[in-house]
Steps between C-alpha positions, in 0.01 A plus 500: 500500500406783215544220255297221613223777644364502182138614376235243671447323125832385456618156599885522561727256614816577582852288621789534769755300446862506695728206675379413855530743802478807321181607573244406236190379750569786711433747215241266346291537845559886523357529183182256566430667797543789364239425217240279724278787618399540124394132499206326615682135394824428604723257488879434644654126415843476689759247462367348163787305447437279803110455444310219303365660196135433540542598882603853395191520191253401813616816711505732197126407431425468849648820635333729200138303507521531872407156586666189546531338128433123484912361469578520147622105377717591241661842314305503175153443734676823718554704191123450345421606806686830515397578177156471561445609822766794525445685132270733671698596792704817512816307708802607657786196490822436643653190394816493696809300426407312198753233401366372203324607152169235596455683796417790311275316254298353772424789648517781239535350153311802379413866593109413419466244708453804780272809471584843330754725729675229654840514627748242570799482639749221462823414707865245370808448479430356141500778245437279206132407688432873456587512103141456401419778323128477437442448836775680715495877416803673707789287690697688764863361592623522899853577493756501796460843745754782494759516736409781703133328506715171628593646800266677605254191476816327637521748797139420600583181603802482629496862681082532492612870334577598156866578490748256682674561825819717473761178585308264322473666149818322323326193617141607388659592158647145457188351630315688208738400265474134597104534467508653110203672508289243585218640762453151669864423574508873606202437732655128640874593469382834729323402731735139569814793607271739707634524835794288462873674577749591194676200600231276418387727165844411379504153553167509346581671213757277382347215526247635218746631302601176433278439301443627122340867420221308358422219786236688686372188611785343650572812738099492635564183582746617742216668686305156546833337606498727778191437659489228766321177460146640637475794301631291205242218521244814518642636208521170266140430624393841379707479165342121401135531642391841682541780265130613573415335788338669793810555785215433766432097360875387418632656851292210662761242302803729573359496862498126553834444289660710767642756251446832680277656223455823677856559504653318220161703278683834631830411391401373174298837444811720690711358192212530199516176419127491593212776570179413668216722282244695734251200438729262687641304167851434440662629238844393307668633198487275262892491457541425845255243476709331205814572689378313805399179273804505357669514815309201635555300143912578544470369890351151398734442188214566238320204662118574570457193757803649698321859536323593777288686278296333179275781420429399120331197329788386274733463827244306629411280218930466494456402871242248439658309229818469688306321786383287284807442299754472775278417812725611792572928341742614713429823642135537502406523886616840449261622312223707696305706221342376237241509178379227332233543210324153402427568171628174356359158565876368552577751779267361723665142505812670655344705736437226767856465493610841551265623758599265711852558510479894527528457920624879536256665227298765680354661136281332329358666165278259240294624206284221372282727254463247265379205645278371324277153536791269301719611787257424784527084529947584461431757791292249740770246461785769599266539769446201627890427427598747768274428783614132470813419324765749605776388738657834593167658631452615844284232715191720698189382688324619137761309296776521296548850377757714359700836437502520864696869489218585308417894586326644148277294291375677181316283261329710273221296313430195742277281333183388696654134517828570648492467875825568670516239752847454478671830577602594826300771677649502798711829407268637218500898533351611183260290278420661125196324290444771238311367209405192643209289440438409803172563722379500839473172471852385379665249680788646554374727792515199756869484477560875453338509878845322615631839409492643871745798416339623172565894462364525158277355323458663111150327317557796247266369188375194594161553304325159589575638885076578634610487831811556713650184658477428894784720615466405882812271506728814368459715819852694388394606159535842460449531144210398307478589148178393277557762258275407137344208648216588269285226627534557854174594660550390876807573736449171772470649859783264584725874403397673832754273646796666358604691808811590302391574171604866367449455133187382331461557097142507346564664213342397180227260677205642289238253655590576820229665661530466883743464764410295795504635838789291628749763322420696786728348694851559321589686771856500323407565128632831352437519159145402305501504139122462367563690151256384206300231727090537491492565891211699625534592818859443737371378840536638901880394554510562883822339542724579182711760705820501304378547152698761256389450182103429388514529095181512294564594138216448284253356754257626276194298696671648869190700691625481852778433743494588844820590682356484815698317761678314224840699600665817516792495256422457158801679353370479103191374440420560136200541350528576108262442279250392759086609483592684844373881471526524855752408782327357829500717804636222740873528252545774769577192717815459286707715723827310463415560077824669315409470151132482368522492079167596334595508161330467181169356755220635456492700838375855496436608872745425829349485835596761765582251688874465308583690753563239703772350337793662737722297317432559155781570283364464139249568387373459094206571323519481160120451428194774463484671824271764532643627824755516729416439860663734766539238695837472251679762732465266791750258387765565647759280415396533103799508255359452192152631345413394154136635384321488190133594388263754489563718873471834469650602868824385659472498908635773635616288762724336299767752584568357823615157390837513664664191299291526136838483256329439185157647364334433201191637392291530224164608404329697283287726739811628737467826504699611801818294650515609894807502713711181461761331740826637506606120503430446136751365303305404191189697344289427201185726465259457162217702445299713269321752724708670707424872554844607623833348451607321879747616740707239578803760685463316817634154299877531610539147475393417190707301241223418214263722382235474183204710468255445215220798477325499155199641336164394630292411191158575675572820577711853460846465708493607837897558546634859571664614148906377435574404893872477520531258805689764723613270749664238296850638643391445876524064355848467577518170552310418142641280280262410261240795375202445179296737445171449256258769463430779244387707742939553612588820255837594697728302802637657758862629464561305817504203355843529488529455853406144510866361563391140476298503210581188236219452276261787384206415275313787324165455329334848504365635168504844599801457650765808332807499624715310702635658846898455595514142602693333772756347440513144566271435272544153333181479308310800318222383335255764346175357320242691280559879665367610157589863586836474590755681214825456659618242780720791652861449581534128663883546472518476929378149460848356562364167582177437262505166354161500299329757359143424309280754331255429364162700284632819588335658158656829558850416596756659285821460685663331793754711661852334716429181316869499455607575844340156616825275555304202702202476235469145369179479399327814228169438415263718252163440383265690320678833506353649149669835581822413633768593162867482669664328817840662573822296427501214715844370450675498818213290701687217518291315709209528294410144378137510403362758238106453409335748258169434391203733292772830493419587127727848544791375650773535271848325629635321811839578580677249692801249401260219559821277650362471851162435383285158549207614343376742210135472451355760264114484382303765277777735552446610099786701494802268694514285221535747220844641619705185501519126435391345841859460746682200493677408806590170643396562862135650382211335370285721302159585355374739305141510349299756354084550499523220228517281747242487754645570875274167594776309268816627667379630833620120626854565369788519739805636453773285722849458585695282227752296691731417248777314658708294210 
């Protein structure tokens, strides 16, 4: 993080590279997220390798212009693009997974082809992509975990504890061995023995131990051998086609295939070979979805018309052409998922052919972005071919038709022309149009009607769509998703007729302006998503009794809504960035609510009538508020309280909230913090006017504290002189305490009381002298106490890990550095004072030494063998007294002020893995 956190006018770009498994997207996302606050324009493109080019330089532009970019025809059109349109913006990027060098020069060929200060971060296996050295500033190298870090990520999984069980630890140690450091095969291997006797570990065992050190692969695949046929198939499907897909739409397909989703999903996640994200996607490693390909190319011979799975275009081109070479292909009525992409005028000669022979397929995906008007007379004959000259086609009242197992159709880009007459509705679940050309008038809607079991129905960017479709015929639809149907000004009334409907999309319909009454009567719909439409005003819904979730970000034309009768349990309706200063008295109706977000809006005043929400739970306000309403300490059931503005009084009632666990407030005008719940568990309290440091004594049960009290610019400070926080030591169950103020001179001396303190973060410029700390300290992390001259003895802080100081201007010495036998991590910055650090030799644990702007500091003693990383910047004197170390296991830099810090500041000093 400290070396891609760089000043705000430097564009850095940095790489991870390491073999599959080891960890590279999870770190890459950790840092992203970690760095996203600081960025209005963000950006994260996953799984590059397995995206069209042009598809991936569409989301980049789209996702940072924040608005659906017309689809970019070819790459040089998507890089002008980029160049032009991005240059300005300050960005954050994660390209993740990047297979190949034109990947990189589609979407960053150059650092000025985005705005001053941006960072990007880029993800492969490849190391040679990342050997670009006017572009590419640092590369960082994943190697395989420790052994001791093996099983105890291991142990989670198999034992859902660090450490194994006593009688299973020979076993765990094998296990570990067999897994070579590899944090995925940990993760899979682990949680594939969990519960399982030591008979069965030992069978287990040897069965991977057959095969080579190296062979990761090979033993995972054990894991999907072991599944049975239903959780398999869900697997496979997820591997080929759902990475990304909402769990909610393909559990309708699972559903009708008879696979038991809802158990077969919990096995699947039980043995990490899947996780479901909190937004309902499904998520796969990208080794295990490799390993699962592979295992469905070895189970049909290599042969793509034998697989039950063809999820890319060259299989299917492979498939076509040995229809039409060889007629009768022996094999292919197994297939039941599929892509096709009709790019190529000769492809769609063959597909009459194959669609009519694919009697199980239950997965249909086609792309047909580039049609184009030569294609359009080929097309109409393929048409006409199939509703008339096919043989194996199922005879129905409306004709022949075909792909009668037919569950999914996704055709992405339907061309106006193209009517489907021939494919089978009579089992259709989920219908996808995104992109397509059609209208309201299309032709194609008269024999989507047959569809009488429709559950979804996805219209996402269909531009020429003015008007939704008669949707009386699809009385089961329960999802409805319209989202960037720019064009779309009128939803047909035929929608009040979806009775079962929970789900309906709006998003990104900017002509929208109305929504008829007939919504009123979705008695079953639960979640509303209106963000960025031009809707004025949301109607009476007297009969929309079930609904959750009502979201309205950047309704910027939004003047009223009435909640009156509409229904009782809203659980988050959202209202960012709306023109709403001002919540409507009749949201006290809401009193089944239990979470009401108000941030970033523009809302400054609550009703008293909150008060009625008995059910409440959280509650967050991140927008200028002028006051807090008393009617706060009504809600009972509250757990969470996020506010943000300009309040100058907390209720005093506010102390009675039996459940409140976390509390966050911030304003500049607190000057007084009443009683608080003893049921607190996290605190965060920001302010610049507080006239006498808070009690918080009564907080037994708090685990997170941070208090923020600085200078008020408009005025003398108010604060009684040096407080010392007396009752920090009644906080016994604290584990994580920052302190910010310069009004903090001393702390107590019972701060050594606080058993289950971890983490301690100091930022107090009057700040002298440190206390005796507890400890179990792991992290000590002391920030611009400008006063401070000596950091005390820390010697008792057997199990510190990191320790950071930094601007400490009068610091001269550290004492019990060298007593710290668990410190990995020594970081000092800006310490002009600081002349010696005692001999730290025998910390053999310490991997990590950073010394930056120490101009007196003389030597650092230490053999430097166990070390990963020596960074030293603008440490004058270091240099001087020796010829920078040379050791195999240590990478190591060394600069003086002749260098500016903003050139090395993105160095890293890493492992070397030098295995010959």
């Amino acid at each position: 993080m400290r070396m891609i956190r760089t000043p705000d006018l430097e564009t850095k770009i940095v790489g991870i590279h390491g073999i599959g498994g080891m960890g590279k997207t999870t770190l890459a996302q950790i840092v992203y997220n970690q760095l996203s606050n600081d960025f209005a324009d963000c950006c994260f493109l996953s799984n590059i390798r397995e995206i069209e080019i042009t598809r991936l330089q569409n989301q980049l532009i789209s996702n940072i212009l924040k608005k659906r970019w017309p689809d970019i025809n070819n790459i040089m059109e998507g890089k002008k693009v980029i160049k032009e349109r991005l240059c300005s913006k300050r960005v954050l990027l994660l390209l993740d997974d990047v297979d190949k060098a034109s990947q990189l020069d589609a979407l960053v060929k150059k650092r000025e082809w985005f705005g001053k200060g941006s960072k990007i971060i880029i993800t492969t296996r490849d190391r040679g992509i990342l050997n670009v050295p006017t572009l590419v500033d640092w590369t960082y190298e994943l190697i395989s975990m420790d052994f001791d870090h093996s099983l105890q990520l291991f142990s989670k999984h198999a034992f859902r504890r660090d450490y194994p069980i006593e009688q299973y630890i020979f076993h765990s140690e094998r296990a570990v061995d067999i897994c070579g450091g590899l944090p995925l095969a940990l993760e899979v291997i682990g949680s594939l023995l969990s519960g399982k006797s030591i008979e069965e570990w030992d069978a287990m065992l040897k069965e991977l131990e057959v095969f080579p050190h190296e062979d990761v692969q090979r033993k995972l695949m054990i894991s999907i051998k072991a599944l049975n046929e239903d959780q398999r198939k869900i697997f496979l499907d997820v591997a080929c086609f759902f990475i990304g897909f909402d769990k909610r739409i393909v559990i309708h397909m699972w559903e009708s295939c008879e696979f038991l989703p809802h158990q077969s999903l919990g096995i699947l996640q039980q043995r990490s070979l899947i996780k479901i994200k909190e937004d309902n996607l499904l998520w796969m490693h990208d080794w295990l979805r490799d390993i699962g390909r592979q295992f469905i190319r070895h189970g049909s011979g290599k042969k793509p018309e034998k697989q039950q799975w063809v999820w890319n275009h060259t299989q299917t081109s492979e498939v076509l052409q040995k229809i039409q070479i060889g007629g009768d292909v022996c094999g292919i009525d197994s297939i039941e998922a599929m892509c096709l992409k009709l790019d190529e005028l000769s492809q769609y000669s063959l597909i009459k052919e194959c669609l009519a022979r694919l009697l199980n397929l239950r997965y249909l995906q086609v792309d047909s972005k580039d049609f184009n008007g030569k294609t359009r007379s080929l097309l109409t004959q393929v048409c006409r071919f199939l509703c008339y000259g096919c043989s194996n086609f199922i005879q129905t009242t409306y004709g022949p038709l075909i792909l009668p197992e037919l569950r999914w159709l996704s055709w992405n880009y339907c061309p106006m022309f193209f009517k489907l007459p021939n494919f089978s509705m009579r089992k259709l679940l989920i219908l996808d149009l995104s992109m397509s050309k059609i209208t309201e008038k299309w032709d194609g809607w008269s024999h989507i009607k047959l569809a009488k079991n429709l559950k979804v129905l996805n219209l996402t960017g269909c531009m020429n769509l003015c008007k939704t479709p008669d949707l009386s015929f699809h009385v089961d639809l329960e999802r409805l998703i319209l989202e960037s149907c720019e064009s779309l000004i009128q939803i047909d009334p035929s929608i009040g007729r979806l009775k079962r409907l929970v789900f309906l999309n709006l998003k990104d319909c900017y002509n929208l302006q109305e929504l008829p009454d007939e919504m009123g009567a979705l008695e079953s719909l639960r979640e509303l998503l209106l963000d960025s439409t031009s809707i004025e005003e949301i109607p009476e819904w007297r009969r929309m009794k079930k609904l959750e979730i009502l979201s309205l970000h950047k309704c910027a034309l939004l003047k009223k809504f009435n909640f009156i009768g509409c229904a009782t349990s809203i659980a988050n309706p959202s209202l960012v960035d709306s023109h709403l200063t001002q919540l409507p008295k009749s949201i006290g109706n809401f009193n089944s609510l239990i979470q009401l977000n108000l941030s970033s809006s523009n809302m400054w005043e609550l009703p008293d009538v909150i008060g009625n929400m008995k059910n409440l739970k959280v509650l967050k306000m991140r927008c200028p508020l002028k006051k807090l309403p008393s009617a706060i300490g009504m809600l009972e059931k509250l757990e969470e309280l996020e506010a943000w503005g300009t309040f100058a009084e907390i209720p005093v009632n506010i102390g009675n909230l039996p459940f409140l666990k976390i509390l966050v407030l911030g304003s500049t005008r607190i000057s007084e913090v009443p009683r608080l719940p003893e049921s607190l568990v996290n605190l965060c309290c920001k302010t610049t006017s507080m006239e006498t440091l808070p009690n918080f004594s009564s907080l037994l049960n708090l685990r997170n504290l941070r208090l923020t009290l600085w200078f008020n610019l408009q005025g003398p400070p108010k604060l009684e002189a040096a407080p010392s926080a007396w009752w920090i030591g009644t906080l016994c169950m604290l584990e994580f305490l920052k302190l910010s103020s310069p009004y903090i001179g001393t702390l107590s001396s019972d701060l050594i009381l606080l058993s289950q303190l971890k983490k301690l973060k100091l930022q107090c410029c009057n700040l002298q002298c440190l206390p005796k700390l507890p400890k179990n300290l792991s992290y000590l992390g002391i920030r611009y106490c400008r006063r401070m001259k000596t950091a005390n003895d820390l010697s008792n802080l057997k199990a510190l890990s990191d320790l950071v100081i930094v601007g400490c201007d009068e610091l001269m010495e550290i004492q019990g550095l060298e007593g710290l036998g668990n410190l990995r991590t020594l970081e000092l910055v800006e310490l002009p004072s600081l002349a010696k650090l005692p001999d730290l030799t025998n910390l053999n644990k310490l991997k990590n030494i950073h010394l930056h702007t120490c101009p007196k500091l003389l030597e650092i003693r230490h053999s430097l063998e166990t070390l990963k990383v020596l960074r030293i910047v603008n440490c004058l004197n270091l240099p001087k007294s020796r010829d920078p170390p040379t050791v195999k296991n240590v990478k190591v830099w060394i600069a003086n002020n002749k260098e500016s810090t903003s050139d090395v500041i993105f160095q890293e000093f890493i492992h070397v893995n030098h295995r010959r």
